[in-house]
C-alpha positions as CSV (number, residue, x, y, z in Angstrom):
1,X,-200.5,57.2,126.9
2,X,-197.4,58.7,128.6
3,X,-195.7,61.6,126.8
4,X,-193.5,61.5,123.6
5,X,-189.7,62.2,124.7
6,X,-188.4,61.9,120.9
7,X,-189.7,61.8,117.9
8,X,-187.8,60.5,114.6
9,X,-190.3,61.9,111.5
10,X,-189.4,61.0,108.0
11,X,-185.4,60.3,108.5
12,X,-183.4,60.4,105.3
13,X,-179.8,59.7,105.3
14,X,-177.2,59.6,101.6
15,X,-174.0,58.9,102.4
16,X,-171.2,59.9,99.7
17,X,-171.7,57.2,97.1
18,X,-175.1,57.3,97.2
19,X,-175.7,54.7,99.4
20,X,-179.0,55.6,100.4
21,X,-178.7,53.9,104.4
22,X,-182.0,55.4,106.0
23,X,-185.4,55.8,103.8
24,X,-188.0,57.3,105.3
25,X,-187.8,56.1,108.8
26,X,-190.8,57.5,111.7
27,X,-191.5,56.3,115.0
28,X,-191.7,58.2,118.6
29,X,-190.5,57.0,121.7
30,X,-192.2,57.8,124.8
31,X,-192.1,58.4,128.5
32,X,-190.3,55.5,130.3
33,X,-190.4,53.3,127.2
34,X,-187.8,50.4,125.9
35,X,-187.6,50.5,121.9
36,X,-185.6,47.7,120.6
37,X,-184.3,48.0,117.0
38,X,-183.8,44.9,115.4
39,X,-182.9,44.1,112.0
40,X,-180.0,42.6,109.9
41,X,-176.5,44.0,109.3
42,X,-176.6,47.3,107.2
43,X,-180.2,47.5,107.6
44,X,-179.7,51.2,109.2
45,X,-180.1,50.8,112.5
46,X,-177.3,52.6,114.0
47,X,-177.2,55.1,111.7
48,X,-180.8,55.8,112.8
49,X,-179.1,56.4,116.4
50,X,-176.1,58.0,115.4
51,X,-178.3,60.8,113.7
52,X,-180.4,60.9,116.7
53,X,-177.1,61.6,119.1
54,X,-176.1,64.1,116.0
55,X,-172.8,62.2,115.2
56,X,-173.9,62.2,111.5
57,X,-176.4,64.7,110.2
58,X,-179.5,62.7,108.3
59,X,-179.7,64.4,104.9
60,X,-183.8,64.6,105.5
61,X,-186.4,64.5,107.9
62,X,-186.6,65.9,111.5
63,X,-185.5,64.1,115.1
64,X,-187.7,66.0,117.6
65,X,-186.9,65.7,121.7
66,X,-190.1,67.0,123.3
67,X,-191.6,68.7,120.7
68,X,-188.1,70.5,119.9
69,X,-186.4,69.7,116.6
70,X,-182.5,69.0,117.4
71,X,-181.1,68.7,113.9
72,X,-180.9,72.2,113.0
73,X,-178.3,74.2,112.3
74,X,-178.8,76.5,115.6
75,X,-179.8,73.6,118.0
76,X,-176.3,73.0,120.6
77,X,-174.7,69.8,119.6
78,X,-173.3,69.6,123.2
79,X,-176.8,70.2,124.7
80,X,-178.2,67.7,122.8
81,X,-175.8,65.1,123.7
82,X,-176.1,66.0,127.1
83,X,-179.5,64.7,127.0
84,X,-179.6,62.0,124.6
85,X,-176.8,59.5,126.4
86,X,-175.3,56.9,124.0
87,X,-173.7,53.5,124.7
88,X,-171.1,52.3,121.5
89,X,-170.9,49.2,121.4
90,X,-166.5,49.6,121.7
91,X,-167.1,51.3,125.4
92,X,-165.1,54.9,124.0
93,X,-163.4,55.1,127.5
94,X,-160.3,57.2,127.8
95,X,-157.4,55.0,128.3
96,X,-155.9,57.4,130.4
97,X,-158.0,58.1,133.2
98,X,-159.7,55.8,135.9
99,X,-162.8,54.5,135.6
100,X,-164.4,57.6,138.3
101,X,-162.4,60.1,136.0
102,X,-164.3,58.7,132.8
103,X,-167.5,59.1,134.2
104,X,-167.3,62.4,136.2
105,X,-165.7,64.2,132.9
106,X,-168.9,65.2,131.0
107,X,-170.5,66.3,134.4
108,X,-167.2,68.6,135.1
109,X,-166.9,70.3,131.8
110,X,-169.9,70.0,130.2
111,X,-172.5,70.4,133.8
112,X,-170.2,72.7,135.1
113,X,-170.0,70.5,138.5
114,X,-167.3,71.1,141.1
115,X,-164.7,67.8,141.4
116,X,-166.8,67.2,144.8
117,X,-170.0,67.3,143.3
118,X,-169.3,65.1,140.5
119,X,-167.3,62.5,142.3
120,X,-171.0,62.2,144.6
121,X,-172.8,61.7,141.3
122,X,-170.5,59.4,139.7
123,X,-170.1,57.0,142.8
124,X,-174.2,56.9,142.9
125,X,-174.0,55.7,139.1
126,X,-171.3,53.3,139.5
127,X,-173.2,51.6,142.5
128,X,-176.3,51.6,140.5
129,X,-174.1,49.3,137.8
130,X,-172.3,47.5,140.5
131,X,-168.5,48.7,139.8
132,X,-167.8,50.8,142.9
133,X,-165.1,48.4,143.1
134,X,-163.2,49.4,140.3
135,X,-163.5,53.0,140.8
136,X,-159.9,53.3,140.6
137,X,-159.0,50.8,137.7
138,X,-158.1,52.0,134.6
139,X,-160.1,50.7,131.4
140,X,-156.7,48.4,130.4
141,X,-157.8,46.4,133.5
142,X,-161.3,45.7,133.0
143,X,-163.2,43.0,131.1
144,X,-165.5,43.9,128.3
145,X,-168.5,43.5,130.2
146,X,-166.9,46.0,133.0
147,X,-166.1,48.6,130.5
148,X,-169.4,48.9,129.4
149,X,-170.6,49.4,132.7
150,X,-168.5,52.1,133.4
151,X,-170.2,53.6,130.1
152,X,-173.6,52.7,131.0
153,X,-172.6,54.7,134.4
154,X,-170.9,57.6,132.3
155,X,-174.2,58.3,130.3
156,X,-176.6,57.9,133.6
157,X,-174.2,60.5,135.0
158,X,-175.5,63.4,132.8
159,X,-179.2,62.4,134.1
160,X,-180.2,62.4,130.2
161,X,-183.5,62.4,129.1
162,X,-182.9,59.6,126.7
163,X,-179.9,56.8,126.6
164,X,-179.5,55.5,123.0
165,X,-177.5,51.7,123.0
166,X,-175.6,50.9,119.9
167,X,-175.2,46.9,120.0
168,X,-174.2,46.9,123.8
169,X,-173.2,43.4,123.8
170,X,-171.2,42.9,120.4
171,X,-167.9,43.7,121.4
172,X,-168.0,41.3,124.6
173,X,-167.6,37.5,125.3
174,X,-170.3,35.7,125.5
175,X,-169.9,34.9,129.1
176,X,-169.4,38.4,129.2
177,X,-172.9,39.2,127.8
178,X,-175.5,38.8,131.1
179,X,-174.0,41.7,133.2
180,X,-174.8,43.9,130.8
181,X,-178.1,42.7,129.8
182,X,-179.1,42.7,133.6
183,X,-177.8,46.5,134.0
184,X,-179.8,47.3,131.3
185,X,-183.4,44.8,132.2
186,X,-182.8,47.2,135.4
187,X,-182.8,50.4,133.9
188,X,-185.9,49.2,132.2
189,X,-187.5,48.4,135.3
190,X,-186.6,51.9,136.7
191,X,-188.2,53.8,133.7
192,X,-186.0,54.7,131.9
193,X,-186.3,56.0,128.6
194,X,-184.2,54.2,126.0
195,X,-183.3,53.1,122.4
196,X,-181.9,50.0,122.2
197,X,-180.2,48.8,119.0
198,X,-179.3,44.8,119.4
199,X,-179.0,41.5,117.6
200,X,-180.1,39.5,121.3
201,X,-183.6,38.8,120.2
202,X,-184.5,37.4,123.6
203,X,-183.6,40.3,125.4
204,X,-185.3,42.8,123.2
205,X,-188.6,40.5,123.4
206,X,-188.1,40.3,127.1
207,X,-187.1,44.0,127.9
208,X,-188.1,46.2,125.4
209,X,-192.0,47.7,125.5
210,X,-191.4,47.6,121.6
211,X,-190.0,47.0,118.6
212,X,-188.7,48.2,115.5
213,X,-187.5,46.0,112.6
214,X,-185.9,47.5,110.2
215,X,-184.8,46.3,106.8
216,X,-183.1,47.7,103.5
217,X,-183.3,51.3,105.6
218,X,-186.8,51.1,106.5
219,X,-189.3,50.1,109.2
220,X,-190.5,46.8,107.9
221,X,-192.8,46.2,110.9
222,X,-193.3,47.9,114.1
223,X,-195.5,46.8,117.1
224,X,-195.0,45.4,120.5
225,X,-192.7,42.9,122.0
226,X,-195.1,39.9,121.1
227,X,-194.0,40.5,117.3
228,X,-191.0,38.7,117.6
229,X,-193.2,35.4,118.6
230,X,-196.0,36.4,116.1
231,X,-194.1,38.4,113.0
232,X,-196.8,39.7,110.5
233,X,-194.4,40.6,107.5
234,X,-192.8,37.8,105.7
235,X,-189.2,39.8,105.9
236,X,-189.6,40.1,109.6
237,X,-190.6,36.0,109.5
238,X,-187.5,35.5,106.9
239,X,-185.3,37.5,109.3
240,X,-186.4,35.4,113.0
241,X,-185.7,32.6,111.3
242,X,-182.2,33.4,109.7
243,X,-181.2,34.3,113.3
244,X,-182.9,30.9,114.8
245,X,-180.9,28.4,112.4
246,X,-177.7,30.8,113.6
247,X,-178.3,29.6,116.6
């Protein structure tokens, strides 16, 4: 078994209210391994990843990446971002600059790169997502599907250690939908490490080495892709087929 890259152990999260979002949630992810989370809507599934990334702090528990705990008080919220990537499911591109801007900005003033340097890393990422093209396009003049490859491009940028994708594909039209699934079937072919939050059941059967199904802020059922085809749990059974007759 490969290494474990991050490691989420006992995750808690209370939000003002009391709405108790995340109970207890544990699993690792490892070395070159696609983790789909499934699961209905306020389930916790992105709140899992944005306490991962650090946008929210969990009120328990302890997200490890390799062996170092990250949600401490003294652990570099910039550092950690800078190797956990995330993908948001509304792009977050500035307006304002062109799509190579976007993506060489958190290698310039977070990496330290020189505008040369950069410019040669983001042109590599924007070839591997196949919008070279458009390097000069502003966000205003891109599709849906385009602007979340120019995110997809701006997290590969930082060379991150771990990409976490919050409902890629929700924002776009579905004819939109494919190109963004391929980019990210390829990054799974290349190894990379990922967490992949999505309602496309197909594609987290057919991409992800596993998954976890979450429900009322837990993990319901875990195991590998074959789950979705052969549930175990009657709420993971009750949930496949709530998204088979929406379909």
């Amino acid at each position: 078994m490969s290494q474990v890259v991050l490691s989420i152990r006992d995750l808690h999260k209370i939000y003002a209210g009391g709405v108790h979002a995340v109970r207890g949630v544990s699993f690792d992810v490892h070395e070159g391994e696609s983790v789909a989370i499934i699961g209905s809507s306020g389930s916790g599934k992105s709140t899992v990843l944005r306490c991962i990334n650090r946008l929210i702090e969990p009120t328990e528990g302890a997200i490890l990446l390799r062996n170092e705990q990250i949600n401490t008080p003294s652990a570099d919220v910039n550092e950690v971002r800078s190797r956990i990537g995330m993908v948001f499911q509304s792009f977050e591109l500035f307006s304002h600059l062109k799509v190579l801007d976007n993506v060489t900005l958190g290698l310039r003033h977070v990496r330290g790169m020189s505008k040369e340097e950069a410019n040669e890393v983001a042109l590599e990422v924007l070839g591997r997502v196949d919008m070279l093209e458009r390097v000069d396009a502003y966000p205003g003049n891109l599709s849906g599907g385009q602007k979340q490859r120019v995110a997809i491009a701006r997290a590969l940028a930082m060379k991150p250690e771990v990409i976490l994708f919050d409902e890629p594909t929700s924002a776009l039209d579905p004819e939109l939908i494919g190109s963004v699934l391929q980019t990210i079937r390829g990054l799974a072919d290349e190894g990379m490490t990922m967490v992949i939050v999505t309602h496309e059941i197909n594609f987290a059967r057919d991409v992800a080495d596993r998954i976890v199904y979450m429900d009322h802020g837990q993990v319901a059922e875990e195991g590998p892709s074959s789950i979705v085809n052969e549930p175990k749990s009657d709420r993971l059974k009750k949930f496949l087929s709530s998204i088979n007759e929406e379909h």
